[in-house]
DSSP file (Angstrom, degrees, kcal/mol; ACC not computed):
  #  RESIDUE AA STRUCTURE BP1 BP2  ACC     N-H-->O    O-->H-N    N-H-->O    O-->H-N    TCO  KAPPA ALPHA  PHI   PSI    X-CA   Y-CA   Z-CA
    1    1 A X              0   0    0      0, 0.0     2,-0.1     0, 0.0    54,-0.0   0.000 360.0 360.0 360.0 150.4   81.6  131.8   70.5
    2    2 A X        -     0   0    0      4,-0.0     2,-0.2     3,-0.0     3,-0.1  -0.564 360.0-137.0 -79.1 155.0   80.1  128.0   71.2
    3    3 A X     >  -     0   0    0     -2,-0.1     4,-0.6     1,-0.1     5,-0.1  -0.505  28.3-103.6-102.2 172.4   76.5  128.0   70.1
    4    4 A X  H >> S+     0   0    0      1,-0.2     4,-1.9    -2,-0.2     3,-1.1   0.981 116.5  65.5 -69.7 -55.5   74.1  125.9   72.9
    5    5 A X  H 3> S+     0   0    0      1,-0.3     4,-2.0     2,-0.3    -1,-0.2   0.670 113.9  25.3 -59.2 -41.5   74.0  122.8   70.3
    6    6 A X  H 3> S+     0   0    0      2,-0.2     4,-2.4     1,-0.2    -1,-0.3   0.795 114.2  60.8-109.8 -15.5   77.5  122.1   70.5
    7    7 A X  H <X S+     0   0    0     -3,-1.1     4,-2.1    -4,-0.6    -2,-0.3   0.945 111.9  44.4 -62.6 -49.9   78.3  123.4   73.8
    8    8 A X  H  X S+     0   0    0     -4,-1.9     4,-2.4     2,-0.2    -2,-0.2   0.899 114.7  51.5 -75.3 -50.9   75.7  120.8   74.8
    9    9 A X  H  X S+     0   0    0     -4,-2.0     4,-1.3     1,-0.2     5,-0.2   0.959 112.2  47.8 -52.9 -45.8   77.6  117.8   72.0
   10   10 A X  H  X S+     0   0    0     -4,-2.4     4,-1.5     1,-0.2    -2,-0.2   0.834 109.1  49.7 -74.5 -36.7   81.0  118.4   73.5
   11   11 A X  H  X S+     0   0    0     -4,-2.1     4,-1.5     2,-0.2     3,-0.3   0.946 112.5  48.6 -82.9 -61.5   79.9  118.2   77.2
   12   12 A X  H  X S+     0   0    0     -4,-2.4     4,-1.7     1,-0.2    -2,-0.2   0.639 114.2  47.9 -38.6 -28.8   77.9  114.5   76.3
   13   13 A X  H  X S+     0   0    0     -4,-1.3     4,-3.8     2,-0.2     5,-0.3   0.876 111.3  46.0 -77.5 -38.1   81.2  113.3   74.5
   14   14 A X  H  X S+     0   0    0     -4,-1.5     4,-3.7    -3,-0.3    -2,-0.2   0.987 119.9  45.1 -61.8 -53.5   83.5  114.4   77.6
   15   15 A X  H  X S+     0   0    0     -4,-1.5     4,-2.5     1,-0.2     5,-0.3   0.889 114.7  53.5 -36.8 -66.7   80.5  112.5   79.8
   16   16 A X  H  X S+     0   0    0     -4,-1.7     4,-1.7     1,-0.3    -1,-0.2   0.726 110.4  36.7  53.4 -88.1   80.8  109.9   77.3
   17   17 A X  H  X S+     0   0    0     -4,-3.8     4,-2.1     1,-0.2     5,-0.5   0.900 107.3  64.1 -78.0 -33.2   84.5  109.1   77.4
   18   18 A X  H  X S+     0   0    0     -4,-3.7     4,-2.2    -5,-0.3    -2,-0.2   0.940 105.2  49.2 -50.3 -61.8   85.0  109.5   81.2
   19   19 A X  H  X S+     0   0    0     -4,-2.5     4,-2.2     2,-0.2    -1,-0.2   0.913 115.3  45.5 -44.9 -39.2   82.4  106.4   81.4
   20   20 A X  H  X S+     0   0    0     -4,-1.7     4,-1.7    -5,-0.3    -1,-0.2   0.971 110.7  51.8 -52.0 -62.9   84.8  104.7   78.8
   21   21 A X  H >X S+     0   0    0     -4,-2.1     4,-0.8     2,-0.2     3,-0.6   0.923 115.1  39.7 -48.6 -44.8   87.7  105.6   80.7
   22   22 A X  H >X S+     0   0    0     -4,-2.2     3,-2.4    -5,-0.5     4,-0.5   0.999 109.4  60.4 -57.5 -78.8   86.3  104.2   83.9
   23   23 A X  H 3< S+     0   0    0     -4,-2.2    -1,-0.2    -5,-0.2    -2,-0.2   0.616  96.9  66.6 -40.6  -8.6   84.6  100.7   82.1
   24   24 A X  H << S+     0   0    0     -4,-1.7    -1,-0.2    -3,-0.6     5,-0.2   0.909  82.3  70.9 -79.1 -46.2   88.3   99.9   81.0
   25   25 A X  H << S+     0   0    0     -3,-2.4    -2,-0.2    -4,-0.8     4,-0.1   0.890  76.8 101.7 -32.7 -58.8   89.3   99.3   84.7
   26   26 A X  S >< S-     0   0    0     -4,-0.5     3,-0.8     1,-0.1    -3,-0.0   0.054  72.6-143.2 -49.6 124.7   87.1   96.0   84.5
   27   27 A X  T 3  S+     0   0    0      1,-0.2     2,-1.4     3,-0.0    -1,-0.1   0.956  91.8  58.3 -50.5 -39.9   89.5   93.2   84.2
   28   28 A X  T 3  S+     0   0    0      2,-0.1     2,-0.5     0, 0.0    -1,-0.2  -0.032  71.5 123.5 -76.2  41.0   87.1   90.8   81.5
   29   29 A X    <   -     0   0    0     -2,-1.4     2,-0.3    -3,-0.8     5,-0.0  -0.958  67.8-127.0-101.7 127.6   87.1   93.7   79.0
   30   30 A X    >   -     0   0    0     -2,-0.5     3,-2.7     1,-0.1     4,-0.3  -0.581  25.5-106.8 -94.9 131.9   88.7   91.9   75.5
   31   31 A X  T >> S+     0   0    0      1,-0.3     3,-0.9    -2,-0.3     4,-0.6   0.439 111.5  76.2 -32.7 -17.6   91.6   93.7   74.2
   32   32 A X  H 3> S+     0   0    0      1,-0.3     4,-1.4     2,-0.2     3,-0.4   0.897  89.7  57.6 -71.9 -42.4   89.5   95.0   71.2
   33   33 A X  H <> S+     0   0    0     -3,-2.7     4,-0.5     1,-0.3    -1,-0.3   0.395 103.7  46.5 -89.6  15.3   87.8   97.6   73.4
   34   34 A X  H <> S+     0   0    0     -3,-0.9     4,-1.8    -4,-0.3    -1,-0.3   0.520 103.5  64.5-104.3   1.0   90.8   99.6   74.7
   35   35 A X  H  X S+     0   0    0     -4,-0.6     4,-0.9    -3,-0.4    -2,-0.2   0.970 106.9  40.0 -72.7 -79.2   91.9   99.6   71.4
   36   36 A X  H  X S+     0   0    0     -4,-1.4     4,-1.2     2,-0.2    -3,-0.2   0.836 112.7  55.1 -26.0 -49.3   88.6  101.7   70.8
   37   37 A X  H >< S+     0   0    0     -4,-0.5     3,-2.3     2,-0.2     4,-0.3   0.974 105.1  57.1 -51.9 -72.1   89.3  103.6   74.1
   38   38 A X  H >X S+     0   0    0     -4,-1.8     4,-2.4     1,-0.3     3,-0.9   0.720 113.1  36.8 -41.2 -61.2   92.6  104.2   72.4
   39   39 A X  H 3< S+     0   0    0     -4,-0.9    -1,-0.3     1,-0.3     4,-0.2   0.457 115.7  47.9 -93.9  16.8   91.0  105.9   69.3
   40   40 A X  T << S+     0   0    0     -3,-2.3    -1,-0.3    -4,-1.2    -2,-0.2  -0.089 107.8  58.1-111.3  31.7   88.2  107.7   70.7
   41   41 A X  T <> S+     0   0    0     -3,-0.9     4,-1.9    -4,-0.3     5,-0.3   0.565 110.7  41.0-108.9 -50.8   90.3  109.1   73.2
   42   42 A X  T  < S+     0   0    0     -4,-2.4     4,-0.2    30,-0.4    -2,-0.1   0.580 107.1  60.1 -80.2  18.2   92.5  110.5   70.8
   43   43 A X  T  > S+     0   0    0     -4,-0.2     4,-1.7     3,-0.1     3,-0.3   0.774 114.5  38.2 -85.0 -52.7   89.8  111.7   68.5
   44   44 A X  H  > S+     0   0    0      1,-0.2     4,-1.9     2,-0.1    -2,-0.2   0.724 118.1  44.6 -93.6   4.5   88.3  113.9   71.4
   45   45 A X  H  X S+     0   0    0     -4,-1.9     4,-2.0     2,-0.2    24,-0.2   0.699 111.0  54.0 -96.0 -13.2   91.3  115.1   72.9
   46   46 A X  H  > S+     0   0    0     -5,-0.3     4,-1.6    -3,-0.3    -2,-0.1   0.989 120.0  36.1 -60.8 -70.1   92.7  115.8   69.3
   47   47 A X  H  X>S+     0   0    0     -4,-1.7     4,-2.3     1,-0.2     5,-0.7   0.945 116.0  56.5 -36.6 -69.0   89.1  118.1   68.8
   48   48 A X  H  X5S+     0   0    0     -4,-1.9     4,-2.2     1,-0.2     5,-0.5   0.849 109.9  44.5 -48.1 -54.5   89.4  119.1   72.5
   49   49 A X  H  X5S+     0   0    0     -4,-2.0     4,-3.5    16,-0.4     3,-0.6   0.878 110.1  54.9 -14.9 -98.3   92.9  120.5   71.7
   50   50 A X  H  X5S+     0   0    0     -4,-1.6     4,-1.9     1,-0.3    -2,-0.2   0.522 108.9  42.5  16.7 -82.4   92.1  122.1   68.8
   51   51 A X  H  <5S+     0   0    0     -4,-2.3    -1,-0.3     2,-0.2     4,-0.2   0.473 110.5  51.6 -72.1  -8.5   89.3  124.2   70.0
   52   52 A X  H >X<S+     0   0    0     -4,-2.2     4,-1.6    -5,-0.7     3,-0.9   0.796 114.2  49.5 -81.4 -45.1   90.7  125.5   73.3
   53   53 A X  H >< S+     0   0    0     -4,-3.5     3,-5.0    -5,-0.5     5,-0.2   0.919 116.7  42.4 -43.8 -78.8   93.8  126.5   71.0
   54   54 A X  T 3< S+     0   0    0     -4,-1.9    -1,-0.2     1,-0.3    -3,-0.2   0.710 103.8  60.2 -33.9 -23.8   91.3  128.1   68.6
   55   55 A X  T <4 S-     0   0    0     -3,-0.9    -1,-0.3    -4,-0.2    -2,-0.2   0.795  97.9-146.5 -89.8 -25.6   89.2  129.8   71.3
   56   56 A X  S << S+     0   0    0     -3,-5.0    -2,-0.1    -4,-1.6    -3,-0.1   0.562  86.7  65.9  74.5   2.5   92.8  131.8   72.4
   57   57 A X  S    S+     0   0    0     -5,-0.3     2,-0.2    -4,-0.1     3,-0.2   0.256  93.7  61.7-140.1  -4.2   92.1  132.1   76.1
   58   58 A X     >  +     0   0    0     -6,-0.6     4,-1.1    -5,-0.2    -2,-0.1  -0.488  53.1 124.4 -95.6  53.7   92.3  128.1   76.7
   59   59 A X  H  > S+     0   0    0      2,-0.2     4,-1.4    -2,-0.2     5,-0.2   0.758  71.9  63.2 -95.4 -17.3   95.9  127.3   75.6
   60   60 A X  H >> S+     0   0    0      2,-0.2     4,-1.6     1,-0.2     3,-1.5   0.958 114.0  35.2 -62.9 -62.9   96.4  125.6   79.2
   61   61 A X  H 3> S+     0   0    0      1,-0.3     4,-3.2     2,-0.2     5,-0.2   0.860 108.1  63.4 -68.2 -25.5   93.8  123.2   78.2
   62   62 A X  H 3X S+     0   0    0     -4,-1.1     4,-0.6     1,-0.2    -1,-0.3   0.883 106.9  40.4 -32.3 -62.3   94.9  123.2   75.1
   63   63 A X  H << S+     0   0    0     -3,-1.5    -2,-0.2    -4,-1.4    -1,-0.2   0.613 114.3  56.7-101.2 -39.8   98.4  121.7   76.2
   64   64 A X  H >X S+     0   0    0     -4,-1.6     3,-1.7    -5,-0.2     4,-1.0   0.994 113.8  41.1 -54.7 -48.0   96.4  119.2   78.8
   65   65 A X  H 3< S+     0   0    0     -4,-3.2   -16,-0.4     1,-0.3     4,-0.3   0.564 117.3  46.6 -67.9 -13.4   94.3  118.0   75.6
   66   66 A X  T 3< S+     0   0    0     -4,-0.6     4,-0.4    -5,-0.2    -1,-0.3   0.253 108.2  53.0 -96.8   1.2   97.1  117.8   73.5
   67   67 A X  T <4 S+     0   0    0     -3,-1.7     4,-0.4    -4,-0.2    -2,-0.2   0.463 109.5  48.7-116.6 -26.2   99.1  116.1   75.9
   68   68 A X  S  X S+     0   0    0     -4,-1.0     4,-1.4     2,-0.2    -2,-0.2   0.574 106.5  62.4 -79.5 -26.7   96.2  113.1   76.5
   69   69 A X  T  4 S+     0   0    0     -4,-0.3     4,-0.4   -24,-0.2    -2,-0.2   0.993 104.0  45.8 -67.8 -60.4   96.2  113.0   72.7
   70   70 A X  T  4 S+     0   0    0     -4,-0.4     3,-0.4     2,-0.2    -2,-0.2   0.780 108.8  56.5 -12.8 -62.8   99.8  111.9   72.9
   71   71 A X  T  4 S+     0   0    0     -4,-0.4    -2,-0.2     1,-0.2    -1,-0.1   0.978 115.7  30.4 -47.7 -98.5   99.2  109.6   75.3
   72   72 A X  S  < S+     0   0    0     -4,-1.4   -30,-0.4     5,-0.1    -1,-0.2   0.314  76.3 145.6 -49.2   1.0   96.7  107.6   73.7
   73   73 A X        -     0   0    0     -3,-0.4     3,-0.4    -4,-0.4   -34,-0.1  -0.214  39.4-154.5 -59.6 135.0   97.5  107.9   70.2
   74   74 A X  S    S+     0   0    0    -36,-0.2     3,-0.5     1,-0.2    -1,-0.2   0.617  87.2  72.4 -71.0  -8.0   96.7  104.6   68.3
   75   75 A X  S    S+     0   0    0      1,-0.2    -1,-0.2     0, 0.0     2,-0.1   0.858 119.3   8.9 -82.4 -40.1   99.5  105.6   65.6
   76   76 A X  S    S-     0   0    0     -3,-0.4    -1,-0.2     2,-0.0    -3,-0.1  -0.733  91.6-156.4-132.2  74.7  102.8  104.8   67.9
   77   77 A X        -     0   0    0     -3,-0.5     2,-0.6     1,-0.1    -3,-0.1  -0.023  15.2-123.8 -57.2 175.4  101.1  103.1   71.3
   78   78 A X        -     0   0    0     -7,-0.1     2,-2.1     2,-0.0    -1,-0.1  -0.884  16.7-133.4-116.0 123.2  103.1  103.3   74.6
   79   79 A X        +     0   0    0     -2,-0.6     2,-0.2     1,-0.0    -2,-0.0  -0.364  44.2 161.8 -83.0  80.7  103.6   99.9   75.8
   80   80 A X        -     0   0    0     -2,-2.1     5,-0.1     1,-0.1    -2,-0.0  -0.604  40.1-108.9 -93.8 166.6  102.5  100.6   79.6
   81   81 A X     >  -     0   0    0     -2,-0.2     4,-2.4     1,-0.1     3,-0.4  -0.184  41.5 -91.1 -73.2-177.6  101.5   97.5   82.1
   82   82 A X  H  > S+     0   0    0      1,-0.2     4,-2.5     2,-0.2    -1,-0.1   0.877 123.6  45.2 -57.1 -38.8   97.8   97.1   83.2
   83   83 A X  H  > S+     0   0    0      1,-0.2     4,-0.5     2,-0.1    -1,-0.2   0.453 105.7  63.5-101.2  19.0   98.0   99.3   86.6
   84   84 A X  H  > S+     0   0    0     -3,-0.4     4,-0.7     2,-0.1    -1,-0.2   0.765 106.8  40.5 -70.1 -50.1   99.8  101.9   84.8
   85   85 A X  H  X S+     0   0    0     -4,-2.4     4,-3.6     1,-0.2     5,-0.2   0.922 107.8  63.4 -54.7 -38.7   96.9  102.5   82.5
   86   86 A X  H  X S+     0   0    0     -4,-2.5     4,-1.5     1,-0.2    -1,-0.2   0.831 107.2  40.1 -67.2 -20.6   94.6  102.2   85.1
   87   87 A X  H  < S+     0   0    0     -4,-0.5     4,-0.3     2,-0.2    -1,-0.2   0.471 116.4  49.4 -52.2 -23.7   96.1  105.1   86.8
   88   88 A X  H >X S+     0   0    0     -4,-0.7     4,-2.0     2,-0.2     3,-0.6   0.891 111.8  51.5 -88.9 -40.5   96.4  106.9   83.6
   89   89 A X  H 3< S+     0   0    0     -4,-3.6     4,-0.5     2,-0.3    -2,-0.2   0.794 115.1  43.1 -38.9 -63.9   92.7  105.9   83.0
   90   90 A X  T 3X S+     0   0    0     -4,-1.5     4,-1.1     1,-0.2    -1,-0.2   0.764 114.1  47.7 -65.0 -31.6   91.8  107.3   86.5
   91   91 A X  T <4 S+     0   0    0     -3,-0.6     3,-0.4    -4,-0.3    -2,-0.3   0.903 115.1  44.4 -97.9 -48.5   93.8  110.4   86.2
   92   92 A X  T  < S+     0   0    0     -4,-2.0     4,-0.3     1,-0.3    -1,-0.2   0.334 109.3  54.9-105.7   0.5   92.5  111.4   82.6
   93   93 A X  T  > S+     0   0    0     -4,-0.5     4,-0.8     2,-0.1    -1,-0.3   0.798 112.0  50.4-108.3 -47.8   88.7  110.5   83.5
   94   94 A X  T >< S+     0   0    0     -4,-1.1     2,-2.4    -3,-0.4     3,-1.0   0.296 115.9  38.7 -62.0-135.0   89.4  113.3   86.6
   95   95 A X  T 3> S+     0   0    0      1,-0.3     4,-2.6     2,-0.1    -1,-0.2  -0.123 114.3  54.8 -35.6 -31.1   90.8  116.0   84.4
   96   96 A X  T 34 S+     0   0    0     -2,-2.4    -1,-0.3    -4,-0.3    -2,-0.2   0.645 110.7  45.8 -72.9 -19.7   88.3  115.2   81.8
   97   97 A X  T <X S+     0   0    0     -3,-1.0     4,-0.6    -4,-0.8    -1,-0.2   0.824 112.8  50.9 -89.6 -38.2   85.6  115.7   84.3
   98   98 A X  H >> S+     0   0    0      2,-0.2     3,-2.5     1,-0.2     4,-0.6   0.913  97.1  68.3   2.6 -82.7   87.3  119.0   85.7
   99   99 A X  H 3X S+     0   0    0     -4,-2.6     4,-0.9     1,-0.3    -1,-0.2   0.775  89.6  62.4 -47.6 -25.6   87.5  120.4   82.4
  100  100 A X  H 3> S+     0   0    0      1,-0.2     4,-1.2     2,-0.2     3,-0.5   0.907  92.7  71.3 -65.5 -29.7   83.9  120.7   82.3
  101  101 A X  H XX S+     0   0    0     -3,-2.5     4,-2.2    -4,-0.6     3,-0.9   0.944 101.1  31.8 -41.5 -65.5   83.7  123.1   85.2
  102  102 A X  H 3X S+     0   0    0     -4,-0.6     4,-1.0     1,-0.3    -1,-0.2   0.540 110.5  61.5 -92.7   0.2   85.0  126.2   84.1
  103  103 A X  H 3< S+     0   0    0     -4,-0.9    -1,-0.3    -3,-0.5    -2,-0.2   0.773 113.7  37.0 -77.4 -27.7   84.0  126.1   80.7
  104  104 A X  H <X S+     0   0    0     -4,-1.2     4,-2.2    -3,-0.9     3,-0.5   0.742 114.8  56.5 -89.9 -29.1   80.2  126.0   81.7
  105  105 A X  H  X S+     0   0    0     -4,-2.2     4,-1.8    -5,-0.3    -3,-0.1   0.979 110.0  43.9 -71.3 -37.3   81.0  128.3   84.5
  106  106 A X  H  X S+     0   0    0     -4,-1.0     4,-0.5    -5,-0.3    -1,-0.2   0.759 112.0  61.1 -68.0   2.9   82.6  131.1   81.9
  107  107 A X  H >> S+     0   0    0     -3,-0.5     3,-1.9     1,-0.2     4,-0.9   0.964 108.6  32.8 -83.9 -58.2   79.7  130.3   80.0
  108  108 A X  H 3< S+     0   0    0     -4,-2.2    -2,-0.2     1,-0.3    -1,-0.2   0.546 109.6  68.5 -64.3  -3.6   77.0  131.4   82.4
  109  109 A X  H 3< S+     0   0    0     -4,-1.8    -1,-0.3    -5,-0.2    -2,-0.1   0.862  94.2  55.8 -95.3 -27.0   79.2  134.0   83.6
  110  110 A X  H <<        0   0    0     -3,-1.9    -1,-0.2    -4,-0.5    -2,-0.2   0.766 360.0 360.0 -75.3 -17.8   78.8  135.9   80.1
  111  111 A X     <        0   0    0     -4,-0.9    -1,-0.2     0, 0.0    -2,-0.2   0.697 360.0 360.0 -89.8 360.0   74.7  136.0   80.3
């Protein structure tokens, strides 16, 4: 089970990168910072993965977050155009904001 402390970290990071994901849409942003988008997107979708596998009743999110990890990995990038990202950008900042619903609602639902 998540303790409050981390429940509370994981939910600020998800906040976090959705504001990244969004601030990449701005044209004047210099190539260095999607490069950062790039690896802190798979760094929390890696995590995110990771612990919905591990938790055993989140392997659908499990397979979203492991499927956004992909996506973004800095190790083999996907050479898509500008309004392809932004779409990807758009799409992965909704689902990232999603996910936070039902994990806080099964939380309260256990107290």
């Amino acid at each position: 089970m998540v303790n409050a402390y981390e429940a509370k970290a994981v939910g600020f990071v998800k906040v976090a990168l959705v504001a990244m994901l969004l601030f990449a849409l701005h044209d004047s942003n210099p190539y260095g910072y999607y490069q950062l988008l790039r690896w802190a997107c798979f760094g929390v979708f890696a995590y995110l993965a990771y612990d919905a596998l591990t938790r055993g009743n989140s392997t659908g999110w499990a397979w979203v977050f492991g499927m956004f990890a992909l996506l973004y990995n800095p190790f083999l990038p996907m050479a898509l155009g500008r309004d392809v990202w932004g779409v990807a950008n758009i799409l992965t900042a909704a689902v990232l904001a999603i996910s936070m619903w039902p994990m806080r609602t099964k939380k309260h639902l256990r107290q």
